[in-house]
C-alpha positions, 0 to 999 in steps of 0.5 A, spaced: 863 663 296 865 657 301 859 652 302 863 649 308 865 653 315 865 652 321 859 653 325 858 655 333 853 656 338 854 662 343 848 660 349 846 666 352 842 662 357 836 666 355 830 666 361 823 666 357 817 669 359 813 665 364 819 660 365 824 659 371 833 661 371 833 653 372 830 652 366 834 656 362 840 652 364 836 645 364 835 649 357 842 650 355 844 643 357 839 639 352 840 645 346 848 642 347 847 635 348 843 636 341 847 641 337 853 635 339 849 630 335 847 635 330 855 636 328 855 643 331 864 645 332 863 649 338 859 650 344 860 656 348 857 659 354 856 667 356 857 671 363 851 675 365 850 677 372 844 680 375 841 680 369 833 679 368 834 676 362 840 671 362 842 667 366 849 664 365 852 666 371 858 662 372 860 660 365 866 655 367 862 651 371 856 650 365 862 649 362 863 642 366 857 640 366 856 641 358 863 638 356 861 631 361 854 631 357 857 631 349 862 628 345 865 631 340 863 639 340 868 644 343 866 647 349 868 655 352 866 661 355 863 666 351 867 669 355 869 669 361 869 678 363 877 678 365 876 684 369 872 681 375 877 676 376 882 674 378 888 672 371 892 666 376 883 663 378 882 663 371 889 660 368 887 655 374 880 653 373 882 652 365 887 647 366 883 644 369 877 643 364 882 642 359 885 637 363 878 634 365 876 633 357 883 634 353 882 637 346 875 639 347 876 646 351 876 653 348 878 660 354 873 666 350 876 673 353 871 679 354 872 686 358 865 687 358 862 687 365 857 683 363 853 687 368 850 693 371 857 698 375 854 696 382 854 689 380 861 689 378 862 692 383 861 687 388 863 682 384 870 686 385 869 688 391 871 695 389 867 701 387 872 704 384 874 698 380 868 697 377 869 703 373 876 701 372 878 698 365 884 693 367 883 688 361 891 689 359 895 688 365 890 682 367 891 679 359 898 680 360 898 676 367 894 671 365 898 669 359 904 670 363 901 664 368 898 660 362 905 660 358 909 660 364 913 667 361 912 671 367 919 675 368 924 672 373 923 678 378 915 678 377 913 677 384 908 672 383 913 668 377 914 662 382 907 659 383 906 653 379 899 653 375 896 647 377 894 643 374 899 642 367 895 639 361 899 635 356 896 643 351 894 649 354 886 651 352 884 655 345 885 662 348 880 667 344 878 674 345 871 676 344 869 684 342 864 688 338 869 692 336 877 694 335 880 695 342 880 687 342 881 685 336 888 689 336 890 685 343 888 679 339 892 681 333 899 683 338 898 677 342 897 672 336 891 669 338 884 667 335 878 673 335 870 673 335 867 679 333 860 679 336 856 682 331 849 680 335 852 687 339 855 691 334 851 691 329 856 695 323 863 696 322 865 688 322 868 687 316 874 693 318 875 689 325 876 683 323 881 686 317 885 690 322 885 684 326 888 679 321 893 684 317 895 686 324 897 679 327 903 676 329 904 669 329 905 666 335 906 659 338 898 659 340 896 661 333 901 660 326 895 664 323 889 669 324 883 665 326 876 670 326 870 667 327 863 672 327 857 671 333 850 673 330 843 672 331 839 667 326 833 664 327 830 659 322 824 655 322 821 651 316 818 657 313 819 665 311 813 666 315 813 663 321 821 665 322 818 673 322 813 671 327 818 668 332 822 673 331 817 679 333 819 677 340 827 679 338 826 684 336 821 687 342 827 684 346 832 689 342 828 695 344 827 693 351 834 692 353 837 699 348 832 702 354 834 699 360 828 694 361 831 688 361 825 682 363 825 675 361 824 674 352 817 676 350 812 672 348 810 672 341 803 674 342 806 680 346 810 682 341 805 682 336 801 686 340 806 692 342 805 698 338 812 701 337 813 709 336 816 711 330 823 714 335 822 705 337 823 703 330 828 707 329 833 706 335 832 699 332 834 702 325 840 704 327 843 698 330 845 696 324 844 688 321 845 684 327 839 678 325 838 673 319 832 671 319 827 666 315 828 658 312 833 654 311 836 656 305 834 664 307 839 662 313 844 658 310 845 664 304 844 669 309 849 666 313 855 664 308 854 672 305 856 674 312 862 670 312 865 672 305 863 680 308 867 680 314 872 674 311 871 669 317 873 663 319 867 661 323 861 662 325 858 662 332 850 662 332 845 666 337 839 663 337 833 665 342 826 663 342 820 664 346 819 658 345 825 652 346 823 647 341 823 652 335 829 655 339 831 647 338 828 647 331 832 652 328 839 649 330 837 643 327 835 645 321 841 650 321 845 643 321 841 639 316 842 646 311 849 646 311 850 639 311 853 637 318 856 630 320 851 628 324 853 624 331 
């Protein structure tokens, strides 16, 4: 079993109980500045709209801010829901960042909406497209834009996509199931499986994923990383006790009750029905939960199931600093350079 492996950060950008929208993002920039330091691979920020729980709205401009604030971390989009927008606005704003930290930037692809129908709707400005699944033509057309590969009789093949980076950003498609991974696989670029969403049938994905793969001149060769929850602290127990909010979180959202991430104490009060535990049950193994060398093992077991080259860490607290201590201790577990 390999002790070395990439390791990420996916940020949902998460709203705790008694805190503001503002603080989650004031949150996400100090976490980022600390996993650079700590040595973390990547940091990629999520898209949510909306939502109750999650405020990473706009994750190209956190993306910004966080690249202008760290050195060494690549910095993405976990991911950019495709479907919403526009393939030449995107092709665009990732050139951009690219060219604005060359090297450093990674465009993550989702299909999901990342939000409720009405929404997408608006963010659309259709109600018949929000229930639409555009992803394939809109993947196609902003490869076309970012490869310059649009056919000659394409009706937009003569725009110029400005502006024109030395390389184009690391193109990722994220997924919690096969629909994506194939696209991954036939296009020939990198793919995430977001095992914090489905918490089973990993491992088939990420093999179609990888025997199906062409080679292309983004990518010579798959590379599948797995997003999953974790949560560490110095000890078993308390790392149990902070993650009750987690899993009271799990049964709000299932049940369409999204609100800001509980408080340990109201997640150790709440007394779940026996129907509760088990909707939660049948979600599968989506958390790794306990001190460091629990992580560390649960983490590369993870790895070596579903044959992953990365990992891609979610960790969310109720409270910051032991949201923070987790990634600290996760980094110092595995060796991280430290910057």
């Amino acid at each position: 079993m390999t002790q070395k492996i990439p390791l990420g950060v996916l940020d949902q950008s998460p709203i705790r109980r008694g805190a503001t929208t503002g603080d989650a993002i004031r949150e996400s920039l100090e976490l980022a500045r600390a996993c650079d330091r700590w040595g973390y691979h990547r940091y990629w920020v999520a898209e949510h709209h909306a939502s109750n729980g999650l405020a990473g709205s706009a994750p190209e401009i956190l993306i910004t801010r966080i690249a202008a604030e760290t050195k060494d971390m690549r910095v993405g989009s976990g991911g950019v829901m495709l479907n919403h927008y526009s393939p030449l606005k995107v092709a665009e704003t990732f050139r951009m960042l690219e060219t604005l930290y060359p090297g450093r930037i990674d465009l993550g692809l989702g299909r999901a909406p990342g939000s409720d129908q009405r929404t997408a709707a608006a963010l659309q400005l259709s109600p018949e497209a929000a229930g639409a699944d555009n992803f394939a033509p809109k993947l196609g057309m902003l490869l076309g834009y970012l490869d310059g590969s649009l056919p000659d009789n394409h009706p937009y093949a003569r725009i110029r996509v400005v502006p024109e980076p030395a390389q184009q950003p690391e193109l990722w498609l994220l997924g919690s199931s096969d629909y994506s991974a194939a696209y991954a696989a036939h296009i020939g670029c990198a793919f995430s499986f977001a095992q914090f969403i489905t918490g089973s049938g990993g491992e088939a994905v990420l093999r179609a994923y990888k025997d199906g793969f062409k080679p292309s001149h983004r990518l010579a060769k798959p590379l599948a990383s797995v997003s999953t929850f974790v949560l560490c602290a110095d000890t078993e127990d308390e790392a149990k006790i902070l993650a009750a909010s987690r899993k009271l979180w799990l049964l709000n959202f299932f049940t369409g009750r999204e609100q800001p991430y509980p408080s340990v104490e109201e997640a150790l009060a709440y007394s779940y029905t026996e129907q509760e535990e088990e909707l939660l049950r049948r979600s599968g193994r989506r958390s790794i939960v306990g001190n460091p060398d629990q992580v560390k093992a649960g983490l590369l077991e993870l790895a070596e199931t579903y044959a992953a080259d990365e990992l891609s860490i979610v960790t969310i607290c109720a409270d910051f600093a032991a949201r923070m201590r987790s990634y600290e201790l996760i980094a110092k577990a595995f060796g991280l350079r430290a910057n």
